[in-house]
C-alpha positions as CSV (number, residue, x, y, z in Angstrom):
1,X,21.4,73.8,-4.7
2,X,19.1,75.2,-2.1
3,X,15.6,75.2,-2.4
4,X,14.5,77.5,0.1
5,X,16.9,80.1,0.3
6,X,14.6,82.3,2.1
7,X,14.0,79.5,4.9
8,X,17.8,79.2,4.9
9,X,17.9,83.0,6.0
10,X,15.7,83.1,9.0
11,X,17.3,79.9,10.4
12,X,20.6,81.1,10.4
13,X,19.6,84.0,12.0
14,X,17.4,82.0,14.8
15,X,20.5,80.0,15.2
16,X,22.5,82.9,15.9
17,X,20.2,84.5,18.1
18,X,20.1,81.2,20.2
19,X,24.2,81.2,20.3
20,X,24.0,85.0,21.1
21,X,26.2,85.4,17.9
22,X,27.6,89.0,17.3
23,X,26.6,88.8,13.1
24,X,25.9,86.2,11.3
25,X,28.1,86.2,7.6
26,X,28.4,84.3,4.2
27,X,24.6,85.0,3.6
28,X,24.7,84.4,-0.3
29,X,23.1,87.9,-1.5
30,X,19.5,88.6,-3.5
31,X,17.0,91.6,-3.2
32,X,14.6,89.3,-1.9
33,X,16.2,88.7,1.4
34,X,18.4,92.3,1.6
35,X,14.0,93.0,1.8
36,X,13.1,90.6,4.4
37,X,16.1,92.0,6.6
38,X,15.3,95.4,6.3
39,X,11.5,94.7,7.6
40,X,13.4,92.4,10.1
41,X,15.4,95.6,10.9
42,X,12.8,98.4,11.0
43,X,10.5,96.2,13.3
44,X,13.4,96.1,15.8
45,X,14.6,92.1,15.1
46,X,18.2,93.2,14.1
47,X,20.9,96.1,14.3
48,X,21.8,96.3,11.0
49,X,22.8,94.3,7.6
50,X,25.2,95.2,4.6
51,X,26.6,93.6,1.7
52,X,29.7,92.3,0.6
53,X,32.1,91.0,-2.0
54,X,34.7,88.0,-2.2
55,X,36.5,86.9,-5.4
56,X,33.5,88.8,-7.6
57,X,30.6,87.2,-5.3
58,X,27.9,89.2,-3.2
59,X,27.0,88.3,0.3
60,X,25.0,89.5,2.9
61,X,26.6,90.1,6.9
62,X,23.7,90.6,9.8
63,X,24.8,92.4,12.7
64,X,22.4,90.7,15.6
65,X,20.1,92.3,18.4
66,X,19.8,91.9,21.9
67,X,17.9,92.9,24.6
68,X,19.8,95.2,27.3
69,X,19.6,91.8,29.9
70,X,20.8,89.8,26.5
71,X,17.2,88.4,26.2
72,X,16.5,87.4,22.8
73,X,15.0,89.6,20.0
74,X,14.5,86.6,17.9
75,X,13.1,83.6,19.7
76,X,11.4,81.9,17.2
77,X,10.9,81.7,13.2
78,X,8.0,79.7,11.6
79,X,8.3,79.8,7.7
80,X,4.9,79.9,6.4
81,X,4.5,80.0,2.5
82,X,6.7,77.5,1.2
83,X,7.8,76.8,-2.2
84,X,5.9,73.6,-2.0
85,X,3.0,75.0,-0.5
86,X,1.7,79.1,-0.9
87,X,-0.1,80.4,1.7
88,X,-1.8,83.6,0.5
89,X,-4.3,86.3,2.2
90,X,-6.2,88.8,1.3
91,X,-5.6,92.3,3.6
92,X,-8.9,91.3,6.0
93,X,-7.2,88.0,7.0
94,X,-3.7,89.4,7.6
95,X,-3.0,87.5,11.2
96,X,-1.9,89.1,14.4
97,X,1.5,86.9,15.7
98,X,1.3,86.4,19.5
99,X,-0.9,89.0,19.8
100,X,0.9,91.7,18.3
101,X,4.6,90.4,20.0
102,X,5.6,89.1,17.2
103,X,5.6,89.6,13.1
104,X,4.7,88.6,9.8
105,X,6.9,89.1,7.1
106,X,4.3,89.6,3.6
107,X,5.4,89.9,0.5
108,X,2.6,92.3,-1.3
109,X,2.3,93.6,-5.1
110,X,3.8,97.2,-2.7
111,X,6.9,94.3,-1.8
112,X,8.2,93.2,1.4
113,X,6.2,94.3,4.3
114,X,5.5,93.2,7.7
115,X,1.7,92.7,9.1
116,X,1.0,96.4,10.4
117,X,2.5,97.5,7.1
118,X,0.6,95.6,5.0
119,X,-2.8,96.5,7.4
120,X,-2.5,100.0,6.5
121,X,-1.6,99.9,2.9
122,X,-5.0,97.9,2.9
123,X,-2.6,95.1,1.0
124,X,-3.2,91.0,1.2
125,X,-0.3,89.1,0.2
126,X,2.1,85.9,0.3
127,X,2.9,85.7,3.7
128,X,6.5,84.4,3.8
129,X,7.7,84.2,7.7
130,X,6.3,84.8,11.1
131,X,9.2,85.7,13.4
132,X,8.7,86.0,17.4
């Protein structure tokens, strides 16, 4: 049984991105994380994602990013709120990662958001990730 499935997520896609891995596949599928991936996707982290079905099962394939040099999109992944441990702030503590180079992924009562999302919803939240 896994714990943290959302921790489980961004590692195997900082993995990937360290092995320069095409996709990534056998993601076991929830909302939650089909979320997270599409914040990861619209700030620029990934191509794409989709879901898919073996023997009556959902999973989840993500289709990587590089740069045009095959620099790294995803260099580093820092998982913040825990299940152990919630980290929670409200929307005039939301922090900058690496000075705006990188991202935090929130989840909000508006749902999965990244930082400059959540800053002009004027929303505080759980943050879950921060992803450079």
């Amino acid at each position: 049984m896994l714990t943290d499935p959302i921790g489980d997520l961004l590692i195997r896609l900082k993995n990937a991105s360290m092995r320069y891995h095409e996709k990534v596949e056998g993601i076991p599928h929830s909302k939650y994380k089909m979320n997270v991936l599409r914040v990861l996707k619209d700030e620029g982290f990934i191509n794409d994602y989709e879901e898919y079905e073996v023997d009556g099962k959902k999973y989840i394939r993500v289709f990587m990013k590089y740069g045009p040099n095959k620099e790294r999109l995803i260099n580093d992944v820092k998982r913040v709120s825990k299940p152990g441990r919630r980290l929670y702030v409200d929307k005039d503590n939301i922090p900058k990662v690496m000075n705006g180079l990188g991202i935090a992924i929130l989840t909000t009562s508006k749902g999965v958001l990244s930082d400059k999302e959540a800053r002009e919803l004027g929303v505080g939240g759980e943050i879950i990730a921060y992803v450079v």
